[in-house]
N, C-alpha and C positions, 0 to 999 in steps of 0.2 A: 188132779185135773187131767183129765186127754191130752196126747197129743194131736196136733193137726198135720203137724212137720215134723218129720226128722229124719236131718243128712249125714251120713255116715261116711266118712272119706270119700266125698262126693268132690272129683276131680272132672272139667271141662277142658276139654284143649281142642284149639282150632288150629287147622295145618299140624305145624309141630311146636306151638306158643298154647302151654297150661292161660287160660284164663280162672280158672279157678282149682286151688291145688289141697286136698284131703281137706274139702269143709266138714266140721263136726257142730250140729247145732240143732236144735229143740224149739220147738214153740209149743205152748201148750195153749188150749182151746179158750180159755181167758186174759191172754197176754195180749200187751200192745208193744211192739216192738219199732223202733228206727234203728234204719243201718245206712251209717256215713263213710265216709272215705276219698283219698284225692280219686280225680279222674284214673279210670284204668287199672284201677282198685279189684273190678269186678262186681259189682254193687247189683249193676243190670243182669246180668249174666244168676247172679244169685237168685233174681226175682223170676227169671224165667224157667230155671228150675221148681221153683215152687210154685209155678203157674202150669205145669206139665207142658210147657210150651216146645222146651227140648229134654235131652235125656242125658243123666251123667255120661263121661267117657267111660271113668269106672266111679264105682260104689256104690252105694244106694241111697234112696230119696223115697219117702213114704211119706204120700200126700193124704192124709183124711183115712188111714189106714190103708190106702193101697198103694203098690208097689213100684213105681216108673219101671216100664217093659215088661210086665206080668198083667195090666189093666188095659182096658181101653181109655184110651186117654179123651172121645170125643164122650164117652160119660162122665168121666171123671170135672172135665173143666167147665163144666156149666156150676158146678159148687162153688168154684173159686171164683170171686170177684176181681178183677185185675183192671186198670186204670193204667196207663202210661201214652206217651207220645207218640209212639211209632201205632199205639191202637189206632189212636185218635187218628192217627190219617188214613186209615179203612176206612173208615166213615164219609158218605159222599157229601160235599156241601150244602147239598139241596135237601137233603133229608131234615123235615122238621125236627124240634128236638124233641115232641111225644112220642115220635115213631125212633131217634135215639135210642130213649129209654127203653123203648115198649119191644123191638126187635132184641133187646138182650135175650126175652123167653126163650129166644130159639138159636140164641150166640150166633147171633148173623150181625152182617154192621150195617142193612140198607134194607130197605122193606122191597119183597117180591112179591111171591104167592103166597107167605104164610098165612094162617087163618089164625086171627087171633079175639078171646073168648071176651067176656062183659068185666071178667076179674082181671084180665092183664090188664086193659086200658086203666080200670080204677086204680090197681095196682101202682100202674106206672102216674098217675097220675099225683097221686098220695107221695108217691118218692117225690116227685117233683116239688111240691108244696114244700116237702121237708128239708128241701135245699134252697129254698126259694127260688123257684125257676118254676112255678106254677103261672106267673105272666108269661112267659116265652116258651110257651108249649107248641105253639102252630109259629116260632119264628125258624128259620133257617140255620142251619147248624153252623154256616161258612159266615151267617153274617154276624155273628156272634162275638163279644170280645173275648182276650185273652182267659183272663177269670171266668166269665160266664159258661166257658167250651171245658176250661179245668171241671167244672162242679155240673156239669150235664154230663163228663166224663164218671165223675163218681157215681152222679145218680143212677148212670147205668150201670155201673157194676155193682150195686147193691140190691139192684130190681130182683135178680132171684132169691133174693136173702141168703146171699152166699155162706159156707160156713168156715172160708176163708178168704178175708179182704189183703188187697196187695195194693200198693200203690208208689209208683214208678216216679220220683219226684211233682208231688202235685201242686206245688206252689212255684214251681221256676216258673222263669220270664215275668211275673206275674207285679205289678206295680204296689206300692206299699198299701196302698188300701183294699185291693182286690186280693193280695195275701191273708192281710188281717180279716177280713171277710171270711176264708174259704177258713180260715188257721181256728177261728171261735168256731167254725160249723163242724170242722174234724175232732175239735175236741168236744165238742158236745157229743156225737156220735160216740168218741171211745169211751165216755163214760158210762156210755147205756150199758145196763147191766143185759141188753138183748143182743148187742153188737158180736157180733163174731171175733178172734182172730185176726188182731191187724198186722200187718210188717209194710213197711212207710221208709222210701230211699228215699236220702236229702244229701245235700252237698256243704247245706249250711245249719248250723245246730239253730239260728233263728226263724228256724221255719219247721220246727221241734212243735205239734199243738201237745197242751196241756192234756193229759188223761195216757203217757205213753210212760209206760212204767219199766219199761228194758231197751239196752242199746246196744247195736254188735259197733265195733269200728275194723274193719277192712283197709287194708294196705298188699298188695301184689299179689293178688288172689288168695289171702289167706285173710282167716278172719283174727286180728290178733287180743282181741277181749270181747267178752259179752258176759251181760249180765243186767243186775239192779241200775237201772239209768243212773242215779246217783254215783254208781262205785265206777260205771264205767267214762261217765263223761268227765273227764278232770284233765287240769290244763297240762300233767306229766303223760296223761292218753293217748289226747290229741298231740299233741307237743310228736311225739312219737310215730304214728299215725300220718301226719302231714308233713312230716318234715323240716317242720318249723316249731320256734319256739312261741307258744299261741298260753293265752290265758281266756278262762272261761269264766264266767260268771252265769249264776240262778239266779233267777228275780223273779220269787213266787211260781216258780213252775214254768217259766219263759230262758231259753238259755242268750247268750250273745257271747261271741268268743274275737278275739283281735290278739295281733303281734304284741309280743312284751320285747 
């Protein structure tokens, strides 16, 4: 298989603090990946690289086969799908959420003068349906709950059929049924054999959806395992990882981890 990603002693340092220090790591164009780790891990910092959003200090990063600082990066990022918090609040409150969705065509976060054709609307429409948010197409973005803004978040970054999904914790804050809500809709989508490329930060392995078949775990800007979800989620991992001595348990493809 292709790759989508690959970082090659890809160090970030802000001031004179490495946030991320010689990452080496691989995605390939069928993988579904989650990457955990305590706060300050660098987890973000990861995602944004792979979003072209910034640029290593040194190494290299090859997104979709091109280069960070060799590409243009305002072609480049209309491929990648990307979802996080800090998007979400570009986005003006008053923007319904069809025009949400439907502004991704042009990676803009609020509708201006674009002109947009009979296929985007149906387009955007169709995503919406498949997230269930085809009722709240003409609501308001701001008046929206927590969950509801999470999954009109993804809807739009999937609207161009990215042929890399990112997504920046998409279940925090988020209450136990509007998780489980959003966690069946993530895992139906990873299982589509049409879905792109996922890479999914979480802070909690219960919020892991079914259909994610690799895991990096992250501790002081290094990534210290990746691999087979199986091989790498284990309570000596984590235990490791966080600091603390933690036990993990699988339950049919659902993980749950607490102190021993």
């Amino acid at each position: 298989m292709a790759s989508v990603l690959e970082l090659s002693d890809v160090t970030v340092v802000r001031g004179s603090n490495p946030i991320l220090s010689k990452v080496n790591w691989t995605v390939k164009d069928d993988e579904r990946w989650v990457v955990l780790g305590p706060n300050g891990a660098g987890k973000t910092t990861l995602l944004q690289v792979a979003a072209a959003l910034i640029h290593p200090t040194a190494g290299q990063a090859r997104i979709l086969d091109d280069t960070l600082g060799t590409v243009d990066v305002f072609e480049l990022r209309p491929r990648i799908g990307f979802a996080s918090t800090a998007m979400a609040k570009r986005i003006p409150r008053t923007e319904t959420v069809l025009d949400v969705v439907l502004t991704a065509a042009y990676a803009v976060a609020g509708r201006w003068n674009e002109s947009y054709e009979d296929v985007d609307t149906r387009r955007a429409q169709r995503v919406l349906t498949e997230w269930k948010l085809d009722g709240l197409a003409q609501r308001r973005f701001g008046d929206l709950s927590d969950g509801e803004q999470k999954r009109v978040q993804i809807a739009r970054s999937v609207m161009t059929d990215p042929e890399l999904l990112l997504l920046d914790e998409p279940a925090a804050s988020l209450d136990l049924g509007a998780r489980e809500e959003l966690l069946s809709l993530l895992s139906g989508y990873a299982m589509a054999p049409e879905a792109p490329a996922m890479v999914m930060v979480t802070h909690h392995v219960e919020e892991i959806p079914r259909g994610f078949g690799h895991a990096v775990l992250m501790a002081a800007g290094e990534i210290t395992v990746a691999g087979p979800i199986g091989e790498v989620l284990t309570s000596e991992n984590l235990s490791e990882a966080f600091g603390l001595s933690l036990e993990i348990e699988d339950r049919d493809g659902r993980y749950a981890a607490r102190a021993s």
